[in-house]
N, C-alpha and C positions, 0 to 999 in steps of 0.2 A: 667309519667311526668305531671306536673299541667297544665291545660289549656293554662293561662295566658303565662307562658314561653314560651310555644310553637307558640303561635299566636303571640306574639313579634321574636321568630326565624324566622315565615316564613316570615311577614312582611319587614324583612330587607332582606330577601335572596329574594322578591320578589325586592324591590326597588334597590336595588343590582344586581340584572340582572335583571331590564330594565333601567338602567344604563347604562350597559355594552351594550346594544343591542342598545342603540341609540346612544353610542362614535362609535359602530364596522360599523353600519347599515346608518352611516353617508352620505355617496354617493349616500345611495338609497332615505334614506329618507329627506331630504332638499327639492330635487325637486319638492318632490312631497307635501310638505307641504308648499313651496313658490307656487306652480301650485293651489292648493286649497284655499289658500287668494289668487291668483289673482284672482280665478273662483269669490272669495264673492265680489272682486273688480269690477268685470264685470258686475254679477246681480246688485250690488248695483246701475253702474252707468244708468244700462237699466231702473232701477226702477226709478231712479231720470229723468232719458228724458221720461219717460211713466207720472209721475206726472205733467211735463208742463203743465200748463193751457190751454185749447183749441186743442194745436196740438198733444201733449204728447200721451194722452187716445186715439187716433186716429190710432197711431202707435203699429202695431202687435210686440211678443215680436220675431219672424223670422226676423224681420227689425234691433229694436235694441240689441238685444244679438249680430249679428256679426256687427256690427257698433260699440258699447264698445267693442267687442275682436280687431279689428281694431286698433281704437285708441290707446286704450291701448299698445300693440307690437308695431304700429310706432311709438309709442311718446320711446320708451324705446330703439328702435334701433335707434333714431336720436341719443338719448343722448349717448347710450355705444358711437357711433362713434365719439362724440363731446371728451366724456369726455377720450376715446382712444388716442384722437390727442392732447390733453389740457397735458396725462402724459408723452407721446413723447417728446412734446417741452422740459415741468419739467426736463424729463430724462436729455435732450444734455444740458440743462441749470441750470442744478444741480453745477457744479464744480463752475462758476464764484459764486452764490450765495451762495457756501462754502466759497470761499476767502472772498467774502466780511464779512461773518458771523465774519471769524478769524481777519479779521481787526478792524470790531466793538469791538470786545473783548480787541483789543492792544488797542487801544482807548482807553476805557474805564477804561482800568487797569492802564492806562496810566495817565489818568486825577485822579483818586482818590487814586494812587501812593499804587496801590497794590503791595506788595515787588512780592508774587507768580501771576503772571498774570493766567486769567481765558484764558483756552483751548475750540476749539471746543470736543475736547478731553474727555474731564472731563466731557463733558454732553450727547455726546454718543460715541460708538467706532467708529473706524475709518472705513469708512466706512458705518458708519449708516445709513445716507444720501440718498445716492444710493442703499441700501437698505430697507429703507422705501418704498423707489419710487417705486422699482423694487415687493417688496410688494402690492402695492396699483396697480400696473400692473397686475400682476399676482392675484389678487381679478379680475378685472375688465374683464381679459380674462375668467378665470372660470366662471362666471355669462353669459357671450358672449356663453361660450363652453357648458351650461346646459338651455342655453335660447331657442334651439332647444327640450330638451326632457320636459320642461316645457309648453312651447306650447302644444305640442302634452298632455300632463297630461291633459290641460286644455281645447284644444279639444275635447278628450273624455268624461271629466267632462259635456261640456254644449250639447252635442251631448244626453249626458244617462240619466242628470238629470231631465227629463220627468218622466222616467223609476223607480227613488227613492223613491217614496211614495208606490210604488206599491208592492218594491222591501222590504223596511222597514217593511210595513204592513204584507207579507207574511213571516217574518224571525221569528215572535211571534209565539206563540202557541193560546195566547189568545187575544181578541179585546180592554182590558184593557190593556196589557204592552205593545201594541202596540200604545195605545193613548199616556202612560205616556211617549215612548221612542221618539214620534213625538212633543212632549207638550217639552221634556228636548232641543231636536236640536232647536225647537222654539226659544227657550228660547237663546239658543249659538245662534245663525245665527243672533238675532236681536243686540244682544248685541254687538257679530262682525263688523258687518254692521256699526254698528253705528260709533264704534271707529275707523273702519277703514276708512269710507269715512270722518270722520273729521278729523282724524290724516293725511290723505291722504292731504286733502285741504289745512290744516294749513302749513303742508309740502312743498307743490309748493308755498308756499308762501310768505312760510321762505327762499327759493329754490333762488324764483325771486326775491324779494327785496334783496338777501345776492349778487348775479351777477348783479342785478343795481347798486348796491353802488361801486361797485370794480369797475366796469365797466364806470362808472360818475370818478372815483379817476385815473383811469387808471393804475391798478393794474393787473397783464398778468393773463392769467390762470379762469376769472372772473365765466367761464360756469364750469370749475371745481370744484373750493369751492363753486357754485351753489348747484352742482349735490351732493358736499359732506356734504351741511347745510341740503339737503334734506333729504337724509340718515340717517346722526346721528340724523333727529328731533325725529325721529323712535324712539330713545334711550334715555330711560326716563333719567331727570339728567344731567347724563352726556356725552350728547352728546351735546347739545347745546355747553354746554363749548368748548367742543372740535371743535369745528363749526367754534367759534370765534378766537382758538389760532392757526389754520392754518394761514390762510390771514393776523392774524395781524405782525408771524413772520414773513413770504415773506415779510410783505410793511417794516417791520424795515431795510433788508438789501437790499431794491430795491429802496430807497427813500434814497437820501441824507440827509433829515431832516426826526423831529421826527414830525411833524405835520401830515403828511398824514397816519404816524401810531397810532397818535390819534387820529385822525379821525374816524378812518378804525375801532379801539377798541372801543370805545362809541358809533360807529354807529353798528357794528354789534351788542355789547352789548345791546343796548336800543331795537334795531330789535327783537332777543331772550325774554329778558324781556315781551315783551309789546307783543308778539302770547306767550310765552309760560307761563304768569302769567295771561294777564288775557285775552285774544280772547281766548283759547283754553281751560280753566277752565267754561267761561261761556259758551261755542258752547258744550264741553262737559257731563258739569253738573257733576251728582256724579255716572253717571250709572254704572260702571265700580265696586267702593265700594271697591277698593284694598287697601292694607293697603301702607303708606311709604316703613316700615322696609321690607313689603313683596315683595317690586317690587324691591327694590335694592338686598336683599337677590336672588328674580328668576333673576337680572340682572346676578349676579357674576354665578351662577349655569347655565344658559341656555350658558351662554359665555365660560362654561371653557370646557362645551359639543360641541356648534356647530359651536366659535368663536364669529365673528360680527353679523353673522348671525342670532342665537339664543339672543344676544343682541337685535336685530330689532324684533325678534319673541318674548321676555319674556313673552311680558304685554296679548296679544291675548291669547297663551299657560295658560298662569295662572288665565285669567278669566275661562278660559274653564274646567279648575279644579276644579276652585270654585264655579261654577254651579253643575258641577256633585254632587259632595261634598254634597252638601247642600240639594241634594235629597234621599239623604238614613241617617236611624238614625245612622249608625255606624259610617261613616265617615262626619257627618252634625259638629262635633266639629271640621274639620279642616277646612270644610269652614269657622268658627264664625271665629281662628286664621288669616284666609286669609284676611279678610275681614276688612272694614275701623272703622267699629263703629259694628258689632259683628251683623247688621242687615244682613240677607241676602235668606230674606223672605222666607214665607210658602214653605214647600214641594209641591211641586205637587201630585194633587190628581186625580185619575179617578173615573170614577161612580162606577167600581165593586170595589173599595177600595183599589186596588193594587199602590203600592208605589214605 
């Protein structure tokens, strides 16, 4: 049988089952792939209170490594219990905001003398509602219910990673693949870091201006479409959008008038806009180098793998490919594909040559 054919068979029988091992292997592996960005989360932030001017360099990393693990866990169990109580309320207050929904509609049908009047009906089944709700619970509890074995991931992570260089250098046979394989994680760790503590930032930030604005308008629920602007900013696209048409539905059918739901839409709008066009392009920059088409293309593919989750993971996952990628000549053509403008620099070299 000709080469050619052959290494296109296995190629798909490879991608094809690990596929399959990350739809089947789903339980195991989230945790432990959410536990390993928080660990980049934690060095990141120990790195950033070590760089303070004056005090920073002062501070051993035994001080702040459990200081950002700290932080980090209690800022995340204030909010699951905020935004727990925030889907409670939703929950028991779901039916009135249904009624109102279907009166908006006779209204409406009403004044522009629709012969078929519009249904809540017609735009989801009955029961959707409380089914949404009962969805976005049921997220909120599993995250609650794997926030235990994620810790522990991430304890053992900052506990060993002393132990990593040690551990990496003795896996090689030789002193060159063992540079090139410390030069490639270089290479991911900085790039993660990067995107993560800015996407992180721009995130609470989108977070807390999306809950002061509800929160100034007096719109219920304000620390929950917080905690949900902060989530979807994760999600390149379109989650923003999705950010804005939460809260803007609630304020239509909790407001007697339509002003506070314009508000509520130009203001979150302009919010989204102005972090996610240009604060977060310039804090950014281009380090990343993904393409459009590629990160909406790994939006739909990581989403239909891991749900929302893989959503919030694409953009990390797909740098991290395009790095490897780009270090060997066989697969260096799918980095150029990945990549924004086909740049995606030198291979990495070691002194005995090994690549």
């Amino acid at each position: 049988m000709p080469r050619t054919p052959t290494l296109i068979t296995m190629v798909l029988l490879s991608v094809s089952l690990t596929g399959w091992l990350l739809v089947v292997g789903r339980a195991l592996l989230l945790p432990f792939i959410i536990a390993l960005l928080v660990w980049y989360l934690i060095n990141a932030l120990a790195a950033g209170v070590n760089g303070i001017p004056l005090i920073g360099r002062h501070l051993p990393r035994t001080i702040t490594l459990p200081a950002a693990l700290a932080l980090i866990f209690g800022a995340s169990v204030v909010v699951v219990d905020v935004v727990t109580a925030n889907l409670t309320d939703l929950a028991r207050d779901a039916p009135v905001y249904q009624a109102r929904l279907e009166r908006l509609f006779d209204s409406y049908s009403t004044r522009f003398g629709l012969k078929d009047p519009i249904e809540l009906a017609d735009l989801m089944p009955a029961g959707g509602l409380n089914r949404l709700i009962a969805a976005g619970a049921n997220a909120i509890t599993t995250i609650a219910g794997s926030a235990s074995l994620v810790f522990i991931y991430v304890l053992f992570l900052l506990l060993e990673q002393s132990t990593f260089d040690r551990k990496l250098a003795r896996a090689f046979t030789s002193k060159g693949r063992a540079d090139f394989a410390f030069q490639v994680r270089g290479r991911i760790t900085e790039a993660l870091r990067h995107y993560l503590g800015i996407k992180t930032g721009v995130s609470v930030l989108t977070g807390m201006l999306t809950s002061a604005l509800l929160t100034v308008l007096g719109l219920p629920y304000a620390a929950l479409f917080g905690f949900i602007a902060f989530l979807l900013n994760y999600i390149p696209t379109i989650g923003s959008l999705t950010a804005v048409i939460f809260p803007s539905l609630l304020a239509l059918v909790y407001f007697d008038t339509l002003t506070p739901f314009l508000i509520i839409s130009l203001g979150l709008g302009t919010i989204q806009f102005l972090i996610g066009n240009l604060l977060e392009p310039r804090l950014m920059g281009n380090s990343l180098n993904l393409s459009g088409l590629v990160i909406m293309l790994s939006l739909s593919f990581w989403g239909a793998i891991w749900g929302v989750t893989g959503m919030v993971l694409c953009v990390p996952l797909t740098v991290m490919v395009l790095i490897i990628c780009a270090q060997f000549e066989a697969s260096r053509p799918i980095a150029v594909l990945l990549s924004a403008d086909g740049e995606v620099g030198a291979p990495i070299t070691v002194a005995d040559g090994t690549e």
